[in-house]
Backbone bond lengths (Angstrom), bond angles and torsions (degrees), N, CA, C in turn:
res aa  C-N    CA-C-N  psi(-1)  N-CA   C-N-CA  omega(-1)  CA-C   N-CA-C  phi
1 X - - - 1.456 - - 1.528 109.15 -
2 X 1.634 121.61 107.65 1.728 105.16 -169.67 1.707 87.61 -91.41
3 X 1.475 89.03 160.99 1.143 125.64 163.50 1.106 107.58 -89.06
4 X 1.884 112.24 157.17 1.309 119.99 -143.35 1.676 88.97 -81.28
5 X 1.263 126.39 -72.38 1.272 128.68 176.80 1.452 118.94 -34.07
6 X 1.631 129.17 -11.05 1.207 130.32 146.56 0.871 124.37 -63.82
7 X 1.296 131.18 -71.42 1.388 130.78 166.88 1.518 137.17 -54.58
8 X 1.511 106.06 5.05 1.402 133.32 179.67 1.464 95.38 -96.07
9 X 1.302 118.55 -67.09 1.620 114.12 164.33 1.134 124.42 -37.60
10 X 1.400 120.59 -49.67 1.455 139.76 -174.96 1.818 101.33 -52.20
11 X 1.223 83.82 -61.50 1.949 89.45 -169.15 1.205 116.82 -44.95
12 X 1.720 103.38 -62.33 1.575 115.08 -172.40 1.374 111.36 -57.52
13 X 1.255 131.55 -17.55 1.576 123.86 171.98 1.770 108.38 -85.37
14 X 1.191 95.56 -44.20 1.778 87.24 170.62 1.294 110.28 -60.49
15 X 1.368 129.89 -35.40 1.655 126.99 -164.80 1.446 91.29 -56.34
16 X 1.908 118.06 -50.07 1.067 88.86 -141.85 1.688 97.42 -102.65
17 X 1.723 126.89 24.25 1.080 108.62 172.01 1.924 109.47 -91.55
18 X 1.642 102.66 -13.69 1.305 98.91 167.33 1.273 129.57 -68.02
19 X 1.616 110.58 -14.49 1.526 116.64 -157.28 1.981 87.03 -104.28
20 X 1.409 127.89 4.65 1.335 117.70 168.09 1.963 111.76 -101.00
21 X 0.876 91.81 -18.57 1.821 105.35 168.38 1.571 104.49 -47.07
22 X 1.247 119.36 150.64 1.384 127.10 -170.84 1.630 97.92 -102.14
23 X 1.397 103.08 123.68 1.671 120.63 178.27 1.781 103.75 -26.50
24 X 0.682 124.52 -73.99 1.967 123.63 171.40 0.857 103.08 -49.25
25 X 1.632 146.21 30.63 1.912 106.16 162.20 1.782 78.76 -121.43
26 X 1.010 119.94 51.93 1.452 116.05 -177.33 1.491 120.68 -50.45
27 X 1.531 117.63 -25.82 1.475 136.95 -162.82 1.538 94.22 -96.02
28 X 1.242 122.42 -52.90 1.307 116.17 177.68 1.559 115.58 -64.85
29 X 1.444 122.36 -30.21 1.690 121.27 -170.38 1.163 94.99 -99.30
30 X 1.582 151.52 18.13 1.326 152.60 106.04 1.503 111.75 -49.55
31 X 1.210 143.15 -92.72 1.420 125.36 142.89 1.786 101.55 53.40
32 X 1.920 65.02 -112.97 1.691 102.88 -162.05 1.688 107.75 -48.82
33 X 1.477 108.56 -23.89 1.796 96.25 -178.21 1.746 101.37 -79.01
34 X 1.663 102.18 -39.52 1.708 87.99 -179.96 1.403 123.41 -46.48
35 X 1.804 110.54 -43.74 1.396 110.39 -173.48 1.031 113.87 -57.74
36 X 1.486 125.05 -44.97 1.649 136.33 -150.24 2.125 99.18 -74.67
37 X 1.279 107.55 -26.39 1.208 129.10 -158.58 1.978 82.04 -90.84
38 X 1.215 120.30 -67.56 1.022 102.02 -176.60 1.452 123.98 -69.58
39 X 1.230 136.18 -13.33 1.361 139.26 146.33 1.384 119.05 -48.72
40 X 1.183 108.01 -44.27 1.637 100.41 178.64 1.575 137.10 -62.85
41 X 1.273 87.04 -31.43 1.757 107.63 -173.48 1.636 117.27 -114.19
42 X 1.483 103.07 -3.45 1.646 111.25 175.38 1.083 102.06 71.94
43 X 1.824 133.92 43.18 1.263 124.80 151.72 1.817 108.78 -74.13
44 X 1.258 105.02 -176.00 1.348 128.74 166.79 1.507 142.93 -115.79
45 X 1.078 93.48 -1.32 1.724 119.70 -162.07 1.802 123.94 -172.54
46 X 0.811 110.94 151.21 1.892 116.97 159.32 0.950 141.36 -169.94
47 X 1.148 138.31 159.44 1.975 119.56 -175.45 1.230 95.79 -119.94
48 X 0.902 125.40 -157.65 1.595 167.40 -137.65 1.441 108.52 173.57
49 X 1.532 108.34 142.36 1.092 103.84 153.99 1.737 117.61 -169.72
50 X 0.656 129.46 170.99 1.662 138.34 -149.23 1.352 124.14 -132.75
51 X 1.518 116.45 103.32 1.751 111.24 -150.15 1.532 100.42 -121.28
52 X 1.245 129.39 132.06 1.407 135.98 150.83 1.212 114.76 -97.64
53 X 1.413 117.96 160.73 1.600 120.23 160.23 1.683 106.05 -110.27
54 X 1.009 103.05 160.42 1.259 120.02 175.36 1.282 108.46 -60.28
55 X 2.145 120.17 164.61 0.842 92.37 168.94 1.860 105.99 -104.33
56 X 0.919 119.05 167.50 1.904 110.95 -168.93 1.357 113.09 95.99
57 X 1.324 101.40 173.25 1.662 117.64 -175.42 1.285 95.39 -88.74
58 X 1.599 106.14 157.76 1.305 116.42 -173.46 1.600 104.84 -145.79
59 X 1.533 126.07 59.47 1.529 137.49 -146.53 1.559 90.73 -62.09
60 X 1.917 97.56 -54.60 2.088 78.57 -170.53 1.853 112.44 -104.27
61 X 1.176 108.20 41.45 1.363 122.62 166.75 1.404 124.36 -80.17
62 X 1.105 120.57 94.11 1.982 110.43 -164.20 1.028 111.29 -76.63
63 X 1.553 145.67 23.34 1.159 168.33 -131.74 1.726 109.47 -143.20
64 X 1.489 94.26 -45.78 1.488 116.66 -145.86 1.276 120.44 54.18
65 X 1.323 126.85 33.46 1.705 117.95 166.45 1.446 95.55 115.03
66 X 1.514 115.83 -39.76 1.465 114.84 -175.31 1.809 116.45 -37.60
67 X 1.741 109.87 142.38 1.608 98.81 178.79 0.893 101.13 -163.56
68 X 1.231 131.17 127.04 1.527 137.57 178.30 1.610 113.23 -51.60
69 X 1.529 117.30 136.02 1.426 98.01 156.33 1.551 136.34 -136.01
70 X 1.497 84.27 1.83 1.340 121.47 167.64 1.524 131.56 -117.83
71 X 1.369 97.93 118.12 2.312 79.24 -177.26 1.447 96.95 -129.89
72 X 0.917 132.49 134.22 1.545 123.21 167.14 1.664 107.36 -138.76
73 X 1.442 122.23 114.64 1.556 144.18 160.87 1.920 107.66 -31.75
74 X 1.206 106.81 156.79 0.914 103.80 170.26 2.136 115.93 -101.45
75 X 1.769 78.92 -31.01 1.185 103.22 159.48 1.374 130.96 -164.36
76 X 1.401 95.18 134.06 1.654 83.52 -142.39 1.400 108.12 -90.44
77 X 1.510 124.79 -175.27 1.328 141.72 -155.54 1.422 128.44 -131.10
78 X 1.507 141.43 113.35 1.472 126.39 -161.44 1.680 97.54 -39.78
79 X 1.723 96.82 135.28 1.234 126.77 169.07 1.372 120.54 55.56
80 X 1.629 96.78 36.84 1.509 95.78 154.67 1.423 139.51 -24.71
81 X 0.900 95.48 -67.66 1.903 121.55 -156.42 1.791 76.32 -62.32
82 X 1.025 127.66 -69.68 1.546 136.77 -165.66 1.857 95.96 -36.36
83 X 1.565 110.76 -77.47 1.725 102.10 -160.81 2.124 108.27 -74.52
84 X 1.627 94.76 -0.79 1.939 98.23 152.98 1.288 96.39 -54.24
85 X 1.846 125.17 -90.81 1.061 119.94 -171.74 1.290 145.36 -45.69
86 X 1.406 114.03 -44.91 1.492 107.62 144.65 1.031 147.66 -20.91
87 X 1.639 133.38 -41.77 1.106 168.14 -120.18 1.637 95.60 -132.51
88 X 1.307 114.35 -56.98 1.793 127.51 -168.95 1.625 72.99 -67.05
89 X 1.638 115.21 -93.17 1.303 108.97 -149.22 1.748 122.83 -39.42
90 X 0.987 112.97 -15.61 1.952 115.43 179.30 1.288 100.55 -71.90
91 X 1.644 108.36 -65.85 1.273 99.03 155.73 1.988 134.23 5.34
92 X 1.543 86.67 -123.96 1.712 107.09 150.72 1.834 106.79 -12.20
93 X 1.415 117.72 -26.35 1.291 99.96 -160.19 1.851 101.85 -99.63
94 X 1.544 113.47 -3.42 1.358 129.67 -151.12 1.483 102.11 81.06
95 X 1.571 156.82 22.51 1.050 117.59 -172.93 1.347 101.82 -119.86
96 X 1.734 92.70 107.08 2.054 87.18 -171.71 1.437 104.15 -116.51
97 X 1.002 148.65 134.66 1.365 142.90 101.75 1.683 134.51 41.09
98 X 1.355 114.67 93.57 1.349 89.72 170.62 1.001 115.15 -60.86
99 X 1.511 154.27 27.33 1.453 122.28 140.36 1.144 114.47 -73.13
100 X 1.787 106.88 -48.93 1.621 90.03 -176.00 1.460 129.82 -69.81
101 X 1.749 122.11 -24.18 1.291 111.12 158.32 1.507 113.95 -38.51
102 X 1.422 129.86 -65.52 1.334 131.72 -157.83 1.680 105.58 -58.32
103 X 1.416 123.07 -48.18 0.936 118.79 175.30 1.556 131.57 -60.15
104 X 1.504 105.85 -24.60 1.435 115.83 -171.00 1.682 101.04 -93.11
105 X 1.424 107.80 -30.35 1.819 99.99 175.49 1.484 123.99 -68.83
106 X 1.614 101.80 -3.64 1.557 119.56 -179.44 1.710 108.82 -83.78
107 X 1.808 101.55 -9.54 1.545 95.70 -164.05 1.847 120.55 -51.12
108 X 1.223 113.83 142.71 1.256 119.27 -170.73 1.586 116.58 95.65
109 X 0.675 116.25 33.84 1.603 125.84 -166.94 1.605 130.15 -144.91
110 X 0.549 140.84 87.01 1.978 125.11 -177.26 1.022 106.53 -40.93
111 X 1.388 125.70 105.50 1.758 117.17 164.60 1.390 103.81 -116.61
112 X 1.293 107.88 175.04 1.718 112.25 172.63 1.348 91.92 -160.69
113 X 1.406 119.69 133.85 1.913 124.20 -169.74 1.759 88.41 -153.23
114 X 1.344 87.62 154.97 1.979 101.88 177.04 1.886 87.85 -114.75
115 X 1.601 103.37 146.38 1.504 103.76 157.48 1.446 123.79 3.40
116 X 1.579 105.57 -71.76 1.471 116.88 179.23 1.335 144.28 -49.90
117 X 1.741 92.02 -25.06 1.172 96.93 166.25 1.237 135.54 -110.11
118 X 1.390 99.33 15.35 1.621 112.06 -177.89 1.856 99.53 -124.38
119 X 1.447 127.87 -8.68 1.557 103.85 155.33 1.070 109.11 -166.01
120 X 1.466 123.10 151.23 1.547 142.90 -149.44 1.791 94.69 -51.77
121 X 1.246 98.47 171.74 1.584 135.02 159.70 1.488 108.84 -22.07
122 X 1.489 110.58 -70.28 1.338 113.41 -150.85 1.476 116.93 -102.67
123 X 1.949 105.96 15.16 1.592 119.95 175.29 1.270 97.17 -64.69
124 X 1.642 130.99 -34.41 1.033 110.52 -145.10 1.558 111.72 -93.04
125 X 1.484 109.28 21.96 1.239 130.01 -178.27 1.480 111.62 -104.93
126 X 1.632 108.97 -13.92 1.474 107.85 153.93 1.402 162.88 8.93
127 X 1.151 146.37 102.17 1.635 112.13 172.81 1.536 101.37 -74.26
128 X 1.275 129.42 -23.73 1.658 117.53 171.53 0.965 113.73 -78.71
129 X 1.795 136.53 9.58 1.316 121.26 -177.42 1.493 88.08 -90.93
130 X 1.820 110.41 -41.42 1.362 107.07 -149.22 1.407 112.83 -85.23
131 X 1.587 124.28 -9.90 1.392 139.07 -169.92 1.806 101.40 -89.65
132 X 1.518 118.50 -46.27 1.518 116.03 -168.39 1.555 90.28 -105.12
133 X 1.154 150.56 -22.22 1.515 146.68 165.07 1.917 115.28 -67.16
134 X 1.283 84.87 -89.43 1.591 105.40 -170.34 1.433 121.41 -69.69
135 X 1.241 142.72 -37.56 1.409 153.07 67.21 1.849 108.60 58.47
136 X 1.052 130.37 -59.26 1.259 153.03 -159.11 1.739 111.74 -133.09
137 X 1.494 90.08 8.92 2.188 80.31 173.21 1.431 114.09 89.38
138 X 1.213 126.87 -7.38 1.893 130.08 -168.12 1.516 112.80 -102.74
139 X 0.843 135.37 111.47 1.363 144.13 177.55 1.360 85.73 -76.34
140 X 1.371 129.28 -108.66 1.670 136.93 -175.12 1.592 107.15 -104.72
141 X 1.679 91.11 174.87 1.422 100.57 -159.05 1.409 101.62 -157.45
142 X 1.555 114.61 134.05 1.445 124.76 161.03 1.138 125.16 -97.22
143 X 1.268 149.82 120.81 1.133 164.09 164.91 1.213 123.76 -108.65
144 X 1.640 117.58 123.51 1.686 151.92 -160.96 1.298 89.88 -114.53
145 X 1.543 127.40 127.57 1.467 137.49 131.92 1.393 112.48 -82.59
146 X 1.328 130.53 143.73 1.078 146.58 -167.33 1.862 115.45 -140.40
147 X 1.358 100.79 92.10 1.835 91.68 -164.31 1.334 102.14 -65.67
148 X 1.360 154.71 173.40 1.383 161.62 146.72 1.753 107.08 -94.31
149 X 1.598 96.97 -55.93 1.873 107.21 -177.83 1.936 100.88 -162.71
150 X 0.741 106.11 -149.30 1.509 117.28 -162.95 1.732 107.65 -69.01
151 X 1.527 84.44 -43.13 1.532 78.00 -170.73 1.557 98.41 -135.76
152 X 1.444 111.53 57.52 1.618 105.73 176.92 1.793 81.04 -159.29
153 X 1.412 111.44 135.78 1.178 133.13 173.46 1.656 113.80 -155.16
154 X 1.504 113.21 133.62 1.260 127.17 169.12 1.635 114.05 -89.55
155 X 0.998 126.25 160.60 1.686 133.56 -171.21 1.460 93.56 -166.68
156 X 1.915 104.15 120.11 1.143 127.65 156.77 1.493 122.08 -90.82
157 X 1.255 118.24 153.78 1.392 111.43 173.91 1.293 103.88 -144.07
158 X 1.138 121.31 126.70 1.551 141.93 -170.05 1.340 121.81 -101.51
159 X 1.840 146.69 77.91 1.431 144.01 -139.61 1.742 105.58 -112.96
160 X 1.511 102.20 130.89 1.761 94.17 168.15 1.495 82.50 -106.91
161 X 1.566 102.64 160.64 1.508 133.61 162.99 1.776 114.08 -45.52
162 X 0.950 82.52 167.62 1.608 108.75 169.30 1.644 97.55 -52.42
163 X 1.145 108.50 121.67 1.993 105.20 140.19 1.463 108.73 93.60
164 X 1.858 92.30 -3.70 1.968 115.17 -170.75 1.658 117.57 -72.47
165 X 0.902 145.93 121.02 1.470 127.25 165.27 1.166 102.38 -25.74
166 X 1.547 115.02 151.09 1.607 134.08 169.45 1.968 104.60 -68.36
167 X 1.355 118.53 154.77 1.384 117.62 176.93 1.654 95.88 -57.32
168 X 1.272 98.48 155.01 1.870 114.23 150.01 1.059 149.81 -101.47
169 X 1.000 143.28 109.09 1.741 145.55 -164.86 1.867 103.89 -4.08
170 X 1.249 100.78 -58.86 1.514 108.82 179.81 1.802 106.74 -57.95
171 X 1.537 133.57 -27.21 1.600 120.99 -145.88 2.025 69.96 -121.03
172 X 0.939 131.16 -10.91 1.609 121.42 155.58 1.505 113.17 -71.89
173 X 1.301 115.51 -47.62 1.918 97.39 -175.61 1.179 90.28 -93.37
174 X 1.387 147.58 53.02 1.297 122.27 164.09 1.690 91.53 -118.46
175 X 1.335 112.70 -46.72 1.706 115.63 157.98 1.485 115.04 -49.45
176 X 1.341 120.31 -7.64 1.494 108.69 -170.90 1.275 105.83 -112.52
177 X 1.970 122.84 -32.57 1.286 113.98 149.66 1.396 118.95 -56.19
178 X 1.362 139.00 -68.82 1.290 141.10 173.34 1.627 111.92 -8.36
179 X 1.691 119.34 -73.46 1.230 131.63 135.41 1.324 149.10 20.40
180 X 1.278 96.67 -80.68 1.653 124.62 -179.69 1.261 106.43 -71.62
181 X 1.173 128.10 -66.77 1.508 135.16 168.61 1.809 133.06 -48.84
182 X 1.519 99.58 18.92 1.592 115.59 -179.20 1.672 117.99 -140.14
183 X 1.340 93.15 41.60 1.606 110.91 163.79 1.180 111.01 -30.35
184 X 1.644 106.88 -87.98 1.250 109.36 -165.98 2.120 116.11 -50.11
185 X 1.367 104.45 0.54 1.402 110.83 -142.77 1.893 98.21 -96.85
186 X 1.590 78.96 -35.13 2.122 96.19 172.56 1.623 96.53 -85.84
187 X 1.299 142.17 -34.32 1.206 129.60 166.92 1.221 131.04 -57.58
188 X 1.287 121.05 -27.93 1.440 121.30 132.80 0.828 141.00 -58.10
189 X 1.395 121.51 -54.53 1.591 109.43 172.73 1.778 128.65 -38.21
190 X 1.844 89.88 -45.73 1.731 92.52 -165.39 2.232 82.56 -77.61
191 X 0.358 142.44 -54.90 1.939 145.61 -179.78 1.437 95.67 -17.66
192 X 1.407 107.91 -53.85 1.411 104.25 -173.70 1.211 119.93 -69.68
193 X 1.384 130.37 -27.71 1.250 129.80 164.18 1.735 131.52 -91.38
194 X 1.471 71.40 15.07 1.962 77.93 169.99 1.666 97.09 65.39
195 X 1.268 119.02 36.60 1.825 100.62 175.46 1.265 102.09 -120.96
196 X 1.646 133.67 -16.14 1.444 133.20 174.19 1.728 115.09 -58.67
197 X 1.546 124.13 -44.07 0.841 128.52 -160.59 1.988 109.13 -133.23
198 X 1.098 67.83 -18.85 1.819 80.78 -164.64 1.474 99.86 -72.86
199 X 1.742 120.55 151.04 1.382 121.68 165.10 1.495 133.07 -56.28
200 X 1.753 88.63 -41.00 1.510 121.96 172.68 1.457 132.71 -133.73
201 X 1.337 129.30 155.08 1.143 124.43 176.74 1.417 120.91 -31.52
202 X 1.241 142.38 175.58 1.400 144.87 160.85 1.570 103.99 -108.00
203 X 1.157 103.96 134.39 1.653 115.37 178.67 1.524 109.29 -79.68
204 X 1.257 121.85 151.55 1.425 123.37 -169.46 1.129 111.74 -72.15
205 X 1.727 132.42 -16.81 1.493 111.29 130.43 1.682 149.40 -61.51
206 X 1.163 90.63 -14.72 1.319 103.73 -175.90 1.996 103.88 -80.41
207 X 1.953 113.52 -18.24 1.159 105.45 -158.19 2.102 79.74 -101.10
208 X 1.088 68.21 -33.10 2.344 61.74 172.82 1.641 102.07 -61.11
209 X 1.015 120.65 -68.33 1.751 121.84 176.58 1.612 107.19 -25.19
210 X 1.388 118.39 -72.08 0.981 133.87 -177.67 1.750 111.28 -51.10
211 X 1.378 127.60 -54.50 1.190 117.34 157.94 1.057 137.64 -45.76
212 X 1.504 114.33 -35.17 1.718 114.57 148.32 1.439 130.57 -35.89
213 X 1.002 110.28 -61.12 1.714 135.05 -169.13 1.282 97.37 -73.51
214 X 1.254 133.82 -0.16 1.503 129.59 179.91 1.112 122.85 -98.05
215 X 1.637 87.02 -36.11 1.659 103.73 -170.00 1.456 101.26 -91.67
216 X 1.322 132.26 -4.21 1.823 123.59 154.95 1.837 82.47 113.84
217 X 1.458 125.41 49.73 1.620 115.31 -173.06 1.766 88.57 -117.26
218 X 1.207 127.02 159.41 1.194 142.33 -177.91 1.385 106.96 -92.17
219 X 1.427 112.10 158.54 1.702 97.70 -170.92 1.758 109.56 -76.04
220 X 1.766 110.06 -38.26 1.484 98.00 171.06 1.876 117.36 -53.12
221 X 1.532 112.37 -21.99 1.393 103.94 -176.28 2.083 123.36 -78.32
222 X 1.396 87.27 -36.53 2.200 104.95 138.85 0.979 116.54 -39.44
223 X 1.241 105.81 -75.73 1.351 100.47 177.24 1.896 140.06 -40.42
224 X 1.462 95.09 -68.99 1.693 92.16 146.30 1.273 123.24 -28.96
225 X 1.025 106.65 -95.40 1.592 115.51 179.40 1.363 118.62 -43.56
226 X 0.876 141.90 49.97 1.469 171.05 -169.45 1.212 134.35 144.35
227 X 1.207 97.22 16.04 2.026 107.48 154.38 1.665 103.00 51.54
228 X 0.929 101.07 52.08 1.733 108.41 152.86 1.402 117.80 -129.84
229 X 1.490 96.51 168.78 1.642 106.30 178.10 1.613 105.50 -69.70
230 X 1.478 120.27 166.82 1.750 106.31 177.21 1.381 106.26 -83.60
231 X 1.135 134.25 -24.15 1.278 131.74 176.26 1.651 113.13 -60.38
232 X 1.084 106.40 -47.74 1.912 114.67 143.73 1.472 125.53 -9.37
233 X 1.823 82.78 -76.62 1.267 60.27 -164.06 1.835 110.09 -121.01
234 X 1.462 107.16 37.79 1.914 140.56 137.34 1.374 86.79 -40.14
235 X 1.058 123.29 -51.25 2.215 122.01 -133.17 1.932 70.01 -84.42
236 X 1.001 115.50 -72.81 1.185 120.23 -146.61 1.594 125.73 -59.94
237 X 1.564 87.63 -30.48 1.990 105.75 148.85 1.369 108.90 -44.40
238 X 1.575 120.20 -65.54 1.157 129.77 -151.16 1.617 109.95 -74.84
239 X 1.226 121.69 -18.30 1.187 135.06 173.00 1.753 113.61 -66.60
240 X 1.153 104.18 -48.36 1.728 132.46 -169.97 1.721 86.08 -88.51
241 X 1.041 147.34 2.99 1.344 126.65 156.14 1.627 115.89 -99.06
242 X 1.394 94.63 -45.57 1.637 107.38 165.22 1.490 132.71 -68.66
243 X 1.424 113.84 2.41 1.273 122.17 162.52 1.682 117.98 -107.57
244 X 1.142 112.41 -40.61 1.483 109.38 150.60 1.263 135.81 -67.88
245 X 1.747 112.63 -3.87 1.308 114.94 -175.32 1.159 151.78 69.95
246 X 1.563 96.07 26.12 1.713 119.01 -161.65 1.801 107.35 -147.56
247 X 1.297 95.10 158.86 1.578 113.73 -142.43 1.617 87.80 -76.79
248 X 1.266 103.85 -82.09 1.720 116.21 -178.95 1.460 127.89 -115.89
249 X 1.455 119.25 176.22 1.239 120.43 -164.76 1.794 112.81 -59.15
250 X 1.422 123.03 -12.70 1.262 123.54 153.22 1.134 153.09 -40.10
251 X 1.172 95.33 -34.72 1.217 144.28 -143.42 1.772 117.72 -113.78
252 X 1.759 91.47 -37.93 1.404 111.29 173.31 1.309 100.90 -76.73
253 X 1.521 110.07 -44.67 1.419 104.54 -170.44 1.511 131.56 -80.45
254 X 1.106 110.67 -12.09 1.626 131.37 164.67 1.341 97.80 -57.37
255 X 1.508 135.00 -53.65 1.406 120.61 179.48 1.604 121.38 -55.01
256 X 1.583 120.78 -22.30 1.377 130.54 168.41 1.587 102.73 -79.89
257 X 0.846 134.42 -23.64 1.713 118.48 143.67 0.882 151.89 177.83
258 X 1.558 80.34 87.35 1.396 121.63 152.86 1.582 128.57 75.39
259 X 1.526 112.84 29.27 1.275 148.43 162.72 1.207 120.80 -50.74
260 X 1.625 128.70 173.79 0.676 117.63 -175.67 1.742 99.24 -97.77
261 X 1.179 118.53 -178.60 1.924 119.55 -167.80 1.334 82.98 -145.43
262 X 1.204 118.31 144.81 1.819 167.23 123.20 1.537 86.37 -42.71
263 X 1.243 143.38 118.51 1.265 143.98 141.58 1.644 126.04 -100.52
264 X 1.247 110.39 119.85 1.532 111.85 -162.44 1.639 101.94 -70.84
265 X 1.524 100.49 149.18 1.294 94.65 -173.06 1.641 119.67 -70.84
266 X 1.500 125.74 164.16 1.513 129.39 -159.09 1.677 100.76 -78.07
């Protein structure tokens, strides 16, 4: 059970070993906060995950438009990829969850809630407790929303094992201070995947391209290093400016931190 001034210590040294990581290893300094996060508090697991809203009203959507489009494990579990899809299509079908209602009516907000505090006694008697919980290795689970802007939100999820004590009031705000204090840290993450600003995802060329251009490489030197023609991968610059919405490579990079942007007109 940490104490608050533990986990106050705890944080501020992680804040600032994430904030010495080089802007491109974004996937790895996600990583390293899940592990350090699950070391601290005796989880077992965690995701990530990556939320847009739609654009429009969505009156009988219990979601409100909200939709995952990114999920990534920390470690993953037979047949991942399988209860991902599962999960989207219920979705898509209206069939959500009071967790995710509760969590999604919070949108715009910093919250951080364990199981307990987001549904009664006898959820956990479920077939959705036991299919997306127990099913997959998770006894309980904390989950952080993290707004970015209106319609871009991150959601952590924090899992103990099978057979584990449930989290405690105290090992919930200690994930939620930890958390709270890494703004700029979820603005990267979703940046890197083209979901903060971007219309659409970035294709895993488009996130190699983009790692180029970060690290100070020229587009013929991209190019090389990924064996395309330069006109190649010109297109693929030009794509990665027009989805973030910005003129030049300056411009791109001001969004890594946290500058002001030239935004090309719509």
């Amino acid at each position: 059970m940490p104490a608050r001034q533990s986990y106050v210590d705890f944080a501020h040294e992680l804040w600032d070993e994430l904030a010495d990581r080089p802007i491109d290893h974004a996937e790895e300094a996600l990583r390293y906060l899940l592990e350090r996060i699950c070391t601290f508090i005796g989880a077992q697991n965690a995701c990530w995950l990556g939320a847009v809203r739609l654009s429009g009203e969505f009156p009988e959507d219990p979601v409100s438009g909200w939709r995952p489009r990114i999920v990534s494990f920390l470690h993953a579990f037979p047949d991942v990829h399988e209860h991902v899809r599962k999960d989207m299509k219920e979705l898509e079908r209206g069939e959500v969850d009071i967790t995710t209602m509760r969590n999604a009516a919070l949108a715009g907000t910093f919250r951080v809630n364990r199981l307990v505090d987001l549904v009664p006694p006898e959820w956990f008697e479920s077939p959705y407790y036991h299919w997306t919980y127990r099913s997959r290795g998770h006894e309980d689970a904390i989950w952080a929303g993290v707004p970015l802007n209106a319609d871009a939100e991150i959601y952590y999820g924090i899992f103990r094992g099978l057979r584990a004590p449930r989290f405690s009031p105290e090992e919930r705000d200690a994930v939620g201070y930890i958390l709270r204090g890494l703004k700029w840290f979820h603005r990267r993450q979703m940046l890197g995947h083209g979901l903060l600003i971007a219309d659409s995802p970035l294709t895993p060329t488009e996130k190699k391209v983009l790692h180029g251009l970060l690290t100070g490489k020229s587009e013929k030197e991209i190019a090389a290093q990924l064996g395309q023609r330069y006109n190649t991968t010109h297109e693929h610059v030009g794509s990665l400016y027009r989805k973030f919405g910005v003129k030049n490579r300056s411009a791109l990079m001001a969004l890594w931190i946290g500058g002001a942007v030239e935004k090309t007109a719509p």
